[in-house]
C-alpha positions, 0 to 999 in steps of 0.5 A: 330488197329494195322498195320505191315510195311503198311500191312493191319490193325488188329483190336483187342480189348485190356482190360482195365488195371489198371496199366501201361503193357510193351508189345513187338511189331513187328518194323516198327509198327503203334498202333492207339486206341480208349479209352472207358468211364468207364463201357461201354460194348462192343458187341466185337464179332459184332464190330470186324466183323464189323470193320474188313471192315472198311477204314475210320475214321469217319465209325469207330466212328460210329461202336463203338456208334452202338456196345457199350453201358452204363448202367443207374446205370453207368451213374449215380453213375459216375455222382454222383461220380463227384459231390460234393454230 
């Protein structure tokens, strides 16, 4: 989310780099995000429709668990992963 000298939020969603990315924001600028586990899809046209309503914190957590989602397979090869197997 991004606000703009106490406007109204803008919510995007960014993609998932894997590298450090110098980016150019507007001053007076606050940036707030929300980090995802590895492997999660997110149903992005519904949570941005959704969120643009938003106001509170709380409801935004609810959002993202309502419009993302990891597969088994990712779950599981992730916990493999971790393990000393």
């Amino acid at each position: 989310m991004k606000i703009v000298d106490e406007g109204r939020p803008t919510w995007f969603i960014s993609p998932m780099f894997d590298q450090a990315k110098k980016i150019s924001i507007e001053a007076n600028s606050i940036l707030l995000g929300y980090r995802m586990k590895p492997g999660v899809h997110i149903a992005e046209n519904e949570l941005l429709r959704s969120i643009q309503h938003c106001n509170n914190v709380d409801d935004v957590a609810h959002l993202l668990a309502d419009f993302t989602h990891r597969s088994y397979a990712v779950e599981e090869a992730l916990k493999c992963l971790a393990s000393d197997i």
